[in-house]
C-alpha positions in Angstrom: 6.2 -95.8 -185.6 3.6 -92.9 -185.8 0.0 -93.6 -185.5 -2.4 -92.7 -188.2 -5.8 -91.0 -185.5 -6.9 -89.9 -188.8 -10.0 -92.2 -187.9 -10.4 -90.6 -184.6 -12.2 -86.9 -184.5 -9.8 -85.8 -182.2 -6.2 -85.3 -182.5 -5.9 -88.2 -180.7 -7.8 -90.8 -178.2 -9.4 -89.3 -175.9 -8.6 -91.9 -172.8 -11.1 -91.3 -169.8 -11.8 -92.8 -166.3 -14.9 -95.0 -166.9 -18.1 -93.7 -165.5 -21.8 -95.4 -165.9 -22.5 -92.5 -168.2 -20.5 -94.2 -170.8 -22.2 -97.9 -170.1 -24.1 -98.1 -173.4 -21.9 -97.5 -175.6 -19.4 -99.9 -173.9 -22.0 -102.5 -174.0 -22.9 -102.0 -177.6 -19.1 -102.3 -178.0 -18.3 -105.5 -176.3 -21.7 -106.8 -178.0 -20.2 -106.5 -181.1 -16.3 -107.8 -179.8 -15.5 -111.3 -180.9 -14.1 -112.9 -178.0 -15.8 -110.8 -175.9 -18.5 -113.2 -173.6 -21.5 -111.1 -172.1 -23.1 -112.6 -168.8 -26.1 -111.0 -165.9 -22.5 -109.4 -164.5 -22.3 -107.2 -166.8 -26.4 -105.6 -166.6 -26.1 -101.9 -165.9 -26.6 -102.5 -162.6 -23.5 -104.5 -161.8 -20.9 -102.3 -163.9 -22.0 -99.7 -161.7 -21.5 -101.4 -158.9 -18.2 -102.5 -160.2 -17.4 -98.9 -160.6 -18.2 -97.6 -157.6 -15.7 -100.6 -155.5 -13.1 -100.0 -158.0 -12.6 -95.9 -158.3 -10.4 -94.6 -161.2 -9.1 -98.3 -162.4 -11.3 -98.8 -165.9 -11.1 -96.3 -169.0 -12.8 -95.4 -172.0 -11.4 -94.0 -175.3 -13.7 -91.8 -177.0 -13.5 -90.8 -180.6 -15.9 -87.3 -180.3 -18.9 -88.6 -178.2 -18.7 -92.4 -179.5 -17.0 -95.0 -177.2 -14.6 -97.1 -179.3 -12.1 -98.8 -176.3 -12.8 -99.7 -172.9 -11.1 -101.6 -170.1 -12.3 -102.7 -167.3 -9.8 -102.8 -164.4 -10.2 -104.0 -160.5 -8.5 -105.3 -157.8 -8.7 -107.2 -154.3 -5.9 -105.5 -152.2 -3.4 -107.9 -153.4 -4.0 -109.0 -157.6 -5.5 -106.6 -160.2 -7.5 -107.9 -162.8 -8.7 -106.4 -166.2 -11.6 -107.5 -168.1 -13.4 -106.0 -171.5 -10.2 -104.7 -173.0 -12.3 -103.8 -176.3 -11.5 -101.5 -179.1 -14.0 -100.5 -182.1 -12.7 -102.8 -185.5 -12.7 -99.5 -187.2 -9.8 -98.2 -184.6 -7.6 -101.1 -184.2 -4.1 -100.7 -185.0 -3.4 -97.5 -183.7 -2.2 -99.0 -180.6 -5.9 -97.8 -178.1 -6.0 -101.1 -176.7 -2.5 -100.7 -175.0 -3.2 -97.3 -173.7 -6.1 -98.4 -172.1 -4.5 -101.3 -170.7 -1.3 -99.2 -169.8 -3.7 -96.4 -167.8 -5.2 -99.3 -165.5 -1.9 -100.8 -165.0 -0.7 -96.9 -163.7 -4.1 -97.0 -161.4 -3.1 -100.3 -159.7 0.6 -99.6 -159.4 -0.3 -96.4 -157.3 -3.0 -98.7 -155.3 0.0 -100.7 -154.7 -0.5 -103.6 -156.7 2.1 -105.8 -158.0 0.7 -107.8 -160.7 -1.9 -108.3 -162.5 -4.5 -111.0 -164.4 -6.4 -111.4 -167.3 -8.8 -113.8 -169.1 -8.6 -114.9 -172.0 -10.7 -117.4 -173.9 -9.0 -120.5 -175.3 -10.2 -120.0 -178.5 -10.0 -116.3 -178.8 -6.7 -115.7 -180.6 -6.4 -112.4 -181.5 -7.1 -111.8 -177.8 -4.0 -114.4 -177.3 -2.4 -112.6 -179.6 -2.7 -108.7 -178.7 -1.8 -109.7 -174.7 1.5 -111.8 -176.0 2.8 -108.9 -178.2 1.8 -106.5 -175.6 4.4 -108.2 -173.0 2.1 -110.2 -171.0 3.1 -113.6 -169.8 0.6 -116.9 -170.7 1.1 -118.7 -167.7 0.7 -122.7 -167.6 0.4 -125.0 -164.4 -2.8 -122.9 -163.2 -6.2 -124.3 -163.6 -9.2 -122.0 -163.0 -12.0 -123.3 -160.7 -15.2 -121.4 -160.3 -18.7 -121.9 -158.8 -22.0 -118.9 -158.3 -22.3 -118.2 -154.8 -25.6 -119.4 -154.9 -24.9 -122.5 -155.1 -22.0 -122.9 -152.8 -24.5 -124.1 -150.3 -25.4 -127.0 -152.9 -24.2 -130.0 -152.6 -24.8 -133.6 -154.1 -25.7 -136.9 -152.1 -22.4 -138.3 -152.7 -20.8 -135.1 -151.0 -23.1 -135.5 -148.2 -22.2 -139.2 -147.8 -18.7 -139.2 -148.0 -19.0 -136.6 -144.8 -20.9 -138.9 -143.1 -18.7 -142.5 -143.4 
């Protein structure tokens, strides 16, 4: 199937390595992605931070100077992980999202990393959607358990006086 970049002022995406120079437009792109949930992780001065620990792994697609993809790609030595896979509504369909995801999958593989994860809200089905037809595997029988560092050290009096008895 041939894409259509007609949209695009290029000839075709122009797929980048991620740099904090292209920060507001990503964010006023995955401020306007449905599915897409912002949080304090995601201030300018944590994506840069991001950036900097994780060299080469996320990517931008830019139509003439305006962002319209990005992924966000790291990894801990052993899993990879993608977040903010986000392409512009007026580019969809001409298949950004996957090489985006495809470039960070590359990066990892030559990091050595042999698999990797992604997030997806429960009720965010066209996410659901795009990550099934794209080959990736929904995985059942895991449960995901978080907590903010800052409060690891909290803990409630029934914690304290189990410990104790």
């Amino acid at each position: 199937m041939e894409r259509d970049y007609s949209r695009l002022q290029t000839d075709g995406p122009s797929i980048m390595s991620m740099n904090i120079s292209h920060y507001g437009g990503a964010f006023a792109l995955w401020n306007r992605t449905e599915g897409l949930v912002l949080s304090k992780a995601d201030s300018l001065e944590a994506i840069a931070a991001y950036l900097e620990r994780n060299p080469g792994m996320s990517f931008v697609c830019l139509s003439g100077e305006r962002v319209v993809g990005t992924v966000m790609c790291g990894h801990d030595g052993r899993r990879g992980y993608l977040y903010h896979l986000a392409v512009d509504e007026e580019f969809r369909g001409l298949g950004i999202g996957r090489l985006l995801a495809a470039s960070s999958l590359e990066r990892l593989g030559e990091a050595g990393i042999e698999r990797c994860h992604l997030m997806v809200l429960e009720d965010n089905d066209g996410g659901a959607e795009f990550w099934s037809r794209a080959g990736w595997e929904r995985r059942s029988g895991i449960l995901l358990f978080s907590k903010d560092p800052e409060r690891a050290a909290d803990r409630t009096k029934e914690e304290e006086h189990a410990e104790c008895t």
